[in-house]
C-alpha positions in Angstrom: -7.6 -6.8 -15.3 -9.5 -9.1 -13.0 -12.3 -7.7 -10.2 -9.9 -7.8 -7.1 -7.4 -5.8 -9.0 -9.4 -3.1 -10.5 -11.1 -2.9 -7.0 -7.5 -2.7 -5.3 -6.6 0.1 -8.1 -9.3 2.5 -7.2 -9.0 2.6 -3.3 -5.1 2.9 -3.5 -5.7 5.9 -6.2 -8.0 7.7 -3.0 -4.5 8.0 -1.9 -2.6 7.8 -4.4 -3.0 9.0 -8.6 -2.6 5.5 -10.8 -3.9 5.2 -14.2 -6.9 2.8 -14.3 -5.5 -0.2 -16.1 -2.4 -1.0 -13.8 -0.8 -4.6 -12.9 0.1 -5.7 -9.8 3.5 -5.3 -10.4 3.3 -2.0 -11.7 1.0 -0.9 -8.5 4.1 -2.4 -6.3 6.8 -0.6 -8.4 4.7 3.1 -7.5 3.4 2.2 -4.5 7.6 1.7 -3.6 8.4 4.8 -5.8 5.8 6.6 -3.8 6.8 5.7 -0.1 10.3 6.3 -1.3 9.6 10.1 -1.5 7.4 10.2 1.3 10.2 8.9 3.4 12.1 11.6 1.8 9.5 14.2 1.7 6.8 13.8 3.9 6.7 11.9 6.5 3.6 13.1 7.7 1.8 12.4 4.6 3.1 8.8 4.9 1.7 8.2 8.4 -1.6 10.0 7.6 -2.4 7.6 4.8 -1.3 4.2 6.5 -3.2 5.4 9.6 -6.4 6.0 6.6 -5.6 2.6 5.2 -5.5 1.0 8.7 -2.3 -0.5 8.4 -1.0 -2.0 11.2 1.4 0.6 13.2 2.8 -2.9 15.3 2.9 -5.2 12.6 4.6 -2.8 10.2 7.4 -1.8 13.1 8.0 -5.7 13.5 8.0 -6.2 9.3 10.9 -3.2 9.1 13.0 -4.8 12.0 12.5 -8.3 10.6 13.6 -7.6 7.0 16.0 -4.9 7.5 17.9 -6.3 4.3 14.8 -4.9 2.4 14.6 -0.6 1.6 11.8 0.0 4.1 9.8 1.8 1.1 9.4 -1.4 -0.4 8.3 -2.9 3.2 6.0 -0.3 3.8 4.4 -0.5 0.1 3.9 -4.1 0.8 2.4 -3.9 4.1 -0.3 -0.8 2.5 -0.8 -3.1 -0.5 -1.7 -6.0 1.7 -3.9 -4.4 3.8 -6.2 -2.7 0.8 -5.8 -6.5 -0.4 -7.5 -7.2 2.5 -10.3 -4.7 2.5 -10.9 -5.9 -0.8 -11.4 -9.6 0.1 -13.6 -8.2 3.3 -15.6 -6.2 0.7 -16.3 -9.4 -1.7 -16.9 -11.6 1.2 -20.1 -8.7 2.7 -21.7 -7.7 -0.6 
């Protein structure tokens, strides 16, 4: 497991439990299982930790629309993963 995605791994699990050692694949797949039952489940929860994670509120209405052949858990995960993504780079690029 490379820097970037050990650092991606531990400010997802502030939101979300992972183990430590976890591909990128395997974050996507329970990042999508997660938002799936928040969609279910709590709603409320979901917002609260995509407002934390500064995702885009615009941007992720516009991704939904756009790719409405996608289940909009797997949308959402990719738009939170890409924003931590982000943060990450931002990190690297400051310290």
């Amino acid at each position: 497991m490379n820097n970037d995605s050990k650092a991606l791994s531990l400010i997802i699990a502030k939101d979300f439990e992972l183990e430590e050692s976890i591909t990128e694949a395997e974050l996507r797949l329970k990042m999508v299982q997660a938002f799936t039952y928040l969609l279910d489940n709590d709603i409320s929860r979901m917002m609260n930790i995509l407002y934390r994670a500064d995702v885009d509120e615009e941007k992720l209405k516009s991704l939904l629309i756009s790719a409405s052949e996608l289940p909009s858990a797997e949308v959402i995960a990719d738009a939170y993963i890409q924003r931590q993504k982000q943060k990450v780079e931002t990190w690297k690029k400051y310290s």
